[in-house]
N, C-alpha and C positions, 0 to 999 in steps of 0.2 A: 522834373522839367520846369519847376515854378519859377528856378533860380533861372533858370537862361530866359522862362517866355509866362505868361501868367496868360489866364484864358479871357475870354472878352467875347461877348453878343454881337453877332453883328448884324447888318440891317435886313439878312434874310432869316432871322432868328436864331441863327446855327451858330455854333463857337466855333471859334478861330484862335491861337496864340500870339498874343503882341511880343515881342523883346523885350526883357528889360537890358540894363546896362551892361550885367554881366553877360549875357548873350548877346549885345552889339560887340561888344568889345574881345568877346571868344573867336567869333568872327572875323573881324579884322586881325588878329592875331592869326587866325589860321589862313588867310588868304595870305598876310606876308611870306607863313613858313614856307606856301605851297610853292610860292614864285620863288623864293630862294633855291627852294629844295630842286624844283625843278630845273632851273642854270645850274645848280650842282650836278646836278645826275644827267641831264640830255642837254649842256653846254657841247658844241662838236669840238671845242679845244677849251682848254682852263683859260688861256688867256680872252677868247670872246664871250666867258661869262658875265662880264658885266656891260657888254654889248648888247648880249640878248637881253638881260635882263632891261636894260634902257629899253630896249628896242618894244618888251613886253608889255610892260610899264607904261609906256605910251599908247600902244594899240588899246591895253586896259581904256586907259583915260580916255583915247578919242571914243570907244566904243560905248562908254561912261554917256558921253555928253550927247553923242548923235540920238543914243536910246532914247533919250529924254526930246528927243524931236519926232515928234510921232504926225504922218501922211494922214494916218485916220484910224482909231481905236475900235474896238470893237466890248460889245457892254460889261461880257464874263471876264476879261481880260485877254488879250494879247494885241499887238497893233502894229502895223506897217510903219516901219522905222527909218531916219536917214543912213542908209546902207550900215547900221549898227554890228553886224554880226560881220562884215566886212572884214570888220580891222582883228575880230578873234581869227578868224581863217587865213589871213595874212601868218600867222604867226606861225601857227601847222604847215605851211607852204612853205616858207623861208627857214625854219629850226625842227621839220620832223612830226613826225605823231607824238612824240613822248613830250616837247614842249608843247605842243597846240594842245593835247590833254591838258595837262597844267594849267593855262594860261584859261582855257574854255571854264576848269572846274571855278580856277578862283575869281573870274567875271561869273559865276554862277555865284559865287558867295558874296559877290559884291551887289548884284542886282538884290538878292537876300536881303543886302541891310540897308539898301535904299529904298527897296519896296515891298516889304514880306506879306505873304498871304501862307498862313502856314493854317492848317487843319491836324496834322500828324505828323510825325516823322518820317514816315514813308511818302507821301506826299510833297513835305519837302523835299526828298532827296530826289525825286522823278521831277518835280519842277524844276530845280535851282542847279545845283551841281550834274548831274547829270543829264540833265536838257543842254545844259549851255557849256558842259565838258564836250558832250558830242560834236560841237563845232571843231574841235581839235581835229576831225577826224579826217579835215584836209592835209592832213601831213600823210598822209595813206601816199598821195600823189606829187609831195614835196618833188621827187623828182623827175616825174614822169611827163611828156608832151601835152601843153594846154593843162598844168599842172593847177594853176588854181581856176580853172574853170570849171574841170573835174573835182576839184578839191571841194569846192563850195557846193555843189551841188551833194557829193556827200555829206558834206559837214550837216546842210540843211536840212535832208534827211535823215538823217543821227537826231537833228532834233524835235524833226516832226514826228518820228516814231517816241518819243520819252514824252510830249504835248499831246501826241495822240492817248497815251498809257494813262497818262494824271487825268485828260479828260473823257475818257471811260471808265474806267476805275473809280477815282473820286469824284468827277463832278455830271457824270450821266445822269444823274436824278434832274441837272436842270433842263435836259433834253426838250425841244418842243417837241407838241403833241404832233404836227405833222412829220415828225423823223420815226421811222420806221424804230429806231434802236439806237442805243447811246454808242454805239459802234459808228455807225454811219453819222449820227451829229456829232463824233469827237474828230473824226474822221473831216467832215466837210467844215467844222467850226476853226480847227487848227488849221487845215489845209488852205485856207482862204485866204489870212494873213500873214502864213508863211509863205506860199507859193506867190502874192503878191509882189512881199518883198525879195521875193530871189527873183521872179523876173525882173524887176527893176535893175537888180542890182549884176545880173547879167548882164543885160545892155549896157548897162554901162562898161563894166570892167572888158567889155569886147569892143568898146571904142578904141582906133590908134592911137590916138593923144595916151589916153587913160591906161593901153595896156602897155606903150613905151614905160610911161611914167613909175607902172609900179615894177618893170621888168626893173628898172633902172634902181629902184632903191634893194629889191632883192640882189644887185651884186654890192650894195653899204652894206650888208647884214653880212656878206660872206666875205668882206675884204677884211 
C-alpha cells in the first residue's frame, strides 16, 4: 500500500494513509474508466452515449463544487451541503440504476482524491465508493410516478446505511459518553446531516418552478 498512500499521525494520535501520486493519479484513472465504461454498458442507445456521458460529467462537476458549499459541518466529518448529492440522483433518475451506480461510485472516488481520510481499505471502500455509489440507487425509480422524489429518498438511504456501517465499525470508539452505544451515536451522528440535507433538498425539488424545471431537462437527456 506504500506505493498508492504512506501512513501519517494524525491529530488524535491514530494513523491514517495520505496518497501519494501514484494513488491520486490511479484514481483518477479509474474514475474516468468507470464513467466511460458505464455509457458503454448502460448508454439506452449507442448513439446517446456521449449524451450521457456530457450529461454525467456535468452532474459529477456541479455536485463537485456545491459539496464544497457546506450550511454547516459537523466535527468527525460530514456536513449539510448545497443540495450536493442532487445532481448524483439526477443521473439514476434520468439513465437507470446501472448509470446512477456509476456515476455515484466514481463521485465516490472523486470526493477520495479531494478529500481522503482513509484508515484501511475497508473503511475506504464503506466511506467513498460505496457510500456515494449508493446514490445511484434512484434509478430503482427512474421510471416510476414521483420518480425522483422516491429516488432520492432511496438513494439517501443507500447512503446513510454505508455512513451508518463506517461509523460504527470504524469510528465508534469516538462515541460520547452520554450515547448508550456506537450504534445509536453512528446512527444519530450520520442521521442528523444527512437527514438535514434531504429535507432541504426535498422542499425544494417539490417546488413548481423547480419540479417544471428539472422535468424539463429529463426530456434533453431522452431526446
Amino acid at each position: 500500500m506504500s506505493f498508492f498512500a504512506t501512513p501519517v499521525t494524525d491529530e488524535w494520535g491514530g494513523v491514517t494513509y495520505q496518497l501519494t501520486g501514484a494513488g491520486y493519479t490511479a484514481l483518477v484513472i479509474l474514475m474516468l474508466v468507470l464513467l466511460l465504461a458505464g455509457c458503454a454498458i448502460f448508454g439506452k442507445k449507442r448513439r446517446m452515449s456521449a449524451k450521457q456521458l456530457a450529461f454525467s460529467a456535468m452532474a459529477i462537476a456541479l455536485a463537485t463544487v456545491t459539496s464544497m458549499v457546506k450550511l454547516f459541518e459537523l466535527p468527525m466529518g460530514g456536513s449539510v451541503t448545497l443540495l450536493s448529492m442532487l445532481f448524483i440522483v439526477l443521473i439514476g433518475y434520468w439513465y437507470g440504476l446501472g448509470a446512477g451506480l456509476t456515476v455515484g461510485f466514481a463521485f465516490g472516488i472523486l470526493q477520495l482524491i479531494l478529500g481522503p481520510y482513509i484508515i484501511s481499505i475497508p473503511q475506504l471502500l464503506v466511506d467513498y465508493p460505496l457510500a456515494f455509489g449508493a446514490l445511484g440507487l434512484a434509478g430503482i425509480f427512474s421510471r416510476s410516478r414521483h420518480g425522483l422524489i422516491k429516488g432520492y429518498i432511496a438513494a439517501v438511504l443507500g447512503r446513510y446505511f454505508f455512513a451508518f456501517l463506517s461509523g460504527w465499525i470504524f469510528f465508534g470508539m469516538f462515541a460520547p459518553e452520554n450515547f448508550p452505544n456506537a450504534v445509536v451515536y453512528s446512527l444519530a451522528y450520520n442521521g442528523s446531516y444527512l437527514g438535514a440535507e434531504a429535507a432541504i433538498t426535498l422542499a425544494i425539488i417539490a417546488l413548481p418552478p423547480v419540479n417544471k424545471a428539472l422535468a424539463y431537462v429529463k426530456q434533453m437527456t431522452e431526446q
